[in-house]
C-alpha positions in Angstrom: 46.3 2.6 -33.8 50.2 3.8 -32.9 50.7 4.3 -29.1 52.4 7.4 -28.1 55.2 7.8 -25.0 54.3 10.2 -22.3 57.7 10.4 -20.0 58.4 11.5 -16.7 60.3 14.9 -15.6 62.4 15.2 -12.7 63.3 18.7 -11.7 67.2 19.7 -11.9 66.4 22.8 -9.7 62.8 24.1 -8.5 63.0 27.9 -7.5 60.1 30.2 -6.4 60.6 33.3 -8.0 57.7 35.3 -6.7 53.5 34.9 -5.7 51.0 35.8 -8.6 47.9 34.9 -6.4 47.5 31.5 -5.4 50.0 30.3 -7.2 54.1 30.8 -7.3 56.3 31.3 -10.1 58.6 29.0 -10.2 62.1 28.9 -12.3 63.1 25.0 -13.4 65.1 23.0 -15.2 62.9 20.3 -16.4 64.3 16.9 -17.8 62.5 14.2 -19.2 63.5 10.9 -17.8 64.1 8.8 -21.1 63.6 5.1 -19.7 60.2 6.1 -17.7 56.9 6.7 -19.2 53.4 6.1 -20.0 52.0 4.6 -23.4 48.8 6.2 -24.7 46.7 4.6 -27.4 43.0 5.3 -29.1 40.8 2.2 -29.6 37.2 1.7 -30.8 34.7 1.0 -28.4 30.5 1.5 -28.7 29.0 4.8 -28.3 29.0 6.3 -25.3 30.4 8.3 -22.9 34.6 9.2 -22.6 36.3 6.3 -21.6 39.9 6.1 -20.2 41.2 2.8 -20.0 44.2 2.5 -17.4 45.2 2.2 -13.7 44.2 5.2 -11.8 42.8 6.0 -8.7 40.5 9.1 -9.5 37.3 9.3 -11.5 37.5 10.1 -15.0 36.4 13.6 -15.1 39.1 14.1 -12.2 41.4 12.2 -14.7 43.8 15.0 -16.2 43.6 13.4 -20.0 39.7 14.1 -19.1 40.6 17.7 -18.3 42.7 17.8 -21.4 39.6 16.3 -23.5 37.2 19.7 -22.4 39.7 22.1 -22.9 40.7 21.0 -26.3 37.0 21.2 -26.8 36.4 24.3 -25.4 39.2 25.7 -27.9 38.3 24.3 -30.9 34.7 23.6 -30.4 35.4 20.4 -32.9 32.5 18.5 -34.2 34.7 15.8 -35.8 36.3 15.5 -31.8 32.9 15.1 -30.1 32.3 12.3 -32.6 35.6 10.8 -32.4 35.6 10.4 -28.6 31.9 8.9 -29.2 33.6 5.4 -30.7 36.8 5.7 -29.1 38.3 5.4 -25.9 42.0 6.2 -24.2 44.0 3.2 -23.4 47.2 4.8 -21.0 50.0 1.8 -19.8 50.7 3.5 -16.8 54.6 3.2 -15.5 55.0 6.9 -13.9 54.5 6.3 -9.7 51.4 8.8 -8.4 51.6 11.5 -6.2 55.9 11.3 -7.1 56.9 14.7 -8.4 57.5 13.3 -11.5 54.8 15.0 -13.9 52.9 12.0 -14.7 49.3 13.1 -15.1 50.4 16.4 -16.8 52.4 14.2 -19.6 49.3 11.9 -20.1 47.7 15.6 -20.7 50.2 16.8 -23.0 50.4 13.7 -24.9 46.7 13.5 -25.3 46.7 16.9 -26.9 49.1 15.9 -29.4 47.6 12.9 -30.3 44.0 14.3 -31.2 46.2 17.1 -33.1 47.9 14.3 -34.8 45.1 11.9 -35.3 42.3 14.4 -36.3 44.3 16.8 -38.1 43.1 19.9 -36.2 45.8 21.9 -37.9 46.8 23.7 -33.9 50.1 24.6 -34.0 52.6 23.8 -30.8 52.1 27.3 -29.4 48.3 27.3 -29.8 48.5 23.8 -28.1 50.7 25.0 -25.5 48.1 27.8 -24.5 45.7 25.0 -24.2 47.7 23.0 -22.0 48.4 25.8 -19.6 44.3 25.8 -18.6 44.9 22.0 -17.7 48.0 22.0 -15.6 51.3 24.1 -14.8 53.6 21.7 -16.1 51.4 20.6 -19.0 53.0 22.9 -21.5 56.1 21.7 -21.5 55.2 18.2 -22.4 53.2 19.8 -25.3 56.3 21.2 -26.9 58.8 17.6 -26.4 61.6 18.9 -25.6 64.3 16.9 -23.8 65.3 19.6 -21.1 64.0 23.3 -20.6 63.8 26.3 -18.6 60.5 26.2 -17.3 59.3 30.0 -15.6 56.0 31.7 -14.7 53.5 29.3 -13.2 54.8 26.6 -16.0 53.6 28.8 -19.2 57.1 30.0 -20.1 59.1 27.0 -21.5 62.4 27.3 -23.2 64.5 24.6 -24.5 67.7 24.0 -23.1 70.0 22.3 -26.1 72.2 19.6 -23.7 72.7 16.1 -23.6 70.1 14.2 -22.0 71.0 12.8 -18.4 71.0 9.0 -17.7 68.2 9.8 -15.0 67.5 7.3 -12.3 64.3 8.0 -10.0 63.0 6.2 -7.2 59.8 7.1 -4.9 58.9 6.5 -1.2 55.5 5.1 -1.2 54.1 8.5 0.4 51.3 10.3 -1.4 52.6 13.8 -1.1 50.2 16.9 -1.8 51.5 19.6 -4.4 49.2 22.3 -2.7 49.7 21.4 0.6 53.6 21.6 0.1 53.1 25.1 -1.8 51.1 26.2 1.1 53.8 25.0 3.9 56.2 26.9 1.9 54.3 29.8 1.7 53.5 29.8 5.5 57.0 28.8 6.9 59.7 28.5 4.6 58.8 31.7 1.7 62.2 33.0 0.2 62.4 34.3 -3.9 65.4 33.5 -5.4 68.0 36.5 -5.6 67.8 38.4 -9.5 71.8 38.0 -9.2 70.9 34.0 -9.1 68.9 33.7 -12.1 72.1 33.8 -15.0 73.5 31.1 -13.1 70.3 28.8 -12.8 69.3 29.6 -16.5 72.9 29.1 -18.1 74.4 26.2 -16.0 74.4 22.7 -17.5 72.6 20.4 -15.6 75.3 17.6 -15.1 77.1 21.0 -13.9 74.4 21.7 -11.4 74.0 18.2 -10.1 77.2 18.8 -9.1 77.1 22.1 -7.4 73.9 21.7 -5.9 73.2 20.1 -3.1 69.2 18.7 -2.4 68.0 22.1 -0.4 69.5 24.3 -2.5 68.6 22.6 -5.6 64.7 22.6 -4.3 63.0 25.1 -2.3 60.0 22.9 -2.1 62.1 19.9 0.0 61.9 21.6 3.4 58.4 22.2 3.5 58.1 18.7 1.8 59.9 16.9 4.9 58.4 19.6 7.6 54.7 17.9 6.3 56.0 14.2 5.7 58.3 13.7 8.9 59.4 10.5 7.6 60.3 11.5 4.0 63.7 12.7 4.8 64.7 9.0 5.8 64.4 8.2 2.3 66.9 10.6 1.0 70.0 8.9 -0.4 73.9 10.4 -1.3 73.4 12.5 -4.3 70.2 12.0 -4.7 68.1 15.2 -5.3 64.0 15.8 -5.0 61.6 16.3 -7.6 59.1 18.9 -7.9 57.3 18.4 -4.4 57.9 15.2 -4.1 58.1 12.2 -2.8 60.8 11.1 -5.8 64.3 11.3 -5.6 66.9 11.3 -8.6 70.3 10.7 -9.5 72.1 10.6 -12.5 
């Protein structure tokens, strides 16, 4: 069966815009990284239960393809996808670090929901596939839709494409294992600011090789203070022009 790439994302900016619960809104510029990704492939296998063949260090039903699987089911309530997943598994070549900021697990979600869409003909368009994503992860919906670079708001739900030449992205990761919620919480508790309405024309309408070079790494990322006040020696990793991604532990340059 044809394998399918699921890439990496580096953030060009990461701004909390407000609280909604337990979560922040955010404002983003995401950006795939075109020379990093994942390859996802069906293959037959006997009857049984879902299988994910790859390199990963949580349990399947923990695995976020897994999520991706129930909520597509829960959606469609698909007879033809019960039966499919009964004879065949998920192969994923993994390339995209763990625990790096870089949107791996949510693109292996995203590009799982596509393929079944794809493969099975379930006839969901890229919105309806998008609200489906949203249940699985906050930065699954933008992988759903392929775009190269967007504007990514709300708690990850709101994604609009940005039309700009793709960046000749270069990432490279600490071996930490950094915790997205315990970052958002150290924010929250020490370092909570919402980005200034005056800012948001300039974050929304800026080219990204423009803010690359107007930006510096704190001001590009709300999330890298907390990220180094948690992870005392991530800061020693940080390289000239390099910026962080999501919360972390990769840097990028371009």
């Amino acid at each position: 069966m044809r394998s399918y790439k699921a890439h990496a994302k580096v953030n060009i900016f990461l701004k909390i815009t407000a609280k909604r619960g337990n979560y922040h809104e955010i404002l983003s510029r995401f950006m795939i990284v075109d020379s990093l990704y994942d390859t996802l492939q069906f293959f037959p296998k006997s009857r049984g239960e879902f299988i994910i063949d790859g390199e990963f260090d949580c349990q399947t039903k923990s695995n976020s393809i897994y999520g991706a699987y129930q909520a597509l089911l829960h959606a469609t309530n698909s007879d033809e996808l019960r039966a499919f997943f009964l004879t065949h598994g998920v192969k994923v070549e993994k390339r995209i670090p763990a625990y790096a900021g870089l949107g791996g697990g949510s693109s292996n979600a995203a590009t799982f929901l596509n393929m079944c869409n794809d493969v099975l003909s379930l006839g969901l368009s890229i919105d309806q596939l998008a609200s489906i994503a949203v249940k699985v992860g906050a930065d699954v919906p933008f992988f759903v839709y392929g775009y190269k670079s967007a504007n990514v708001s709300g708690i990850g739900e709101v994604v609009e494409r940005v039309d700009e030449e793709l960046l000749n992205i270069k990432t490279y990761t600490p071996p930490i294992q950094i915790s997205t919620p315990k970052v958002y919480q150290e924010f929250r508790l020490n370092h909570y600011h919402e980005l200034p309405l005056k800012e948001y024309t300039y974050y929304l309408n800026t080219p990204s090789h423009t803010l690359l070079k107007e930006l510096d790494i704190e001001r590009a990322n709300d999330l890298y203070r907390p990220a180094c006040a948690l992870y005392k020696e991530l800061s020693s990793y940080q390289k000239k022009d390099h910026f962080f991604c999501g919360s972390g532990s990769s840097f990028f340059t371009s």
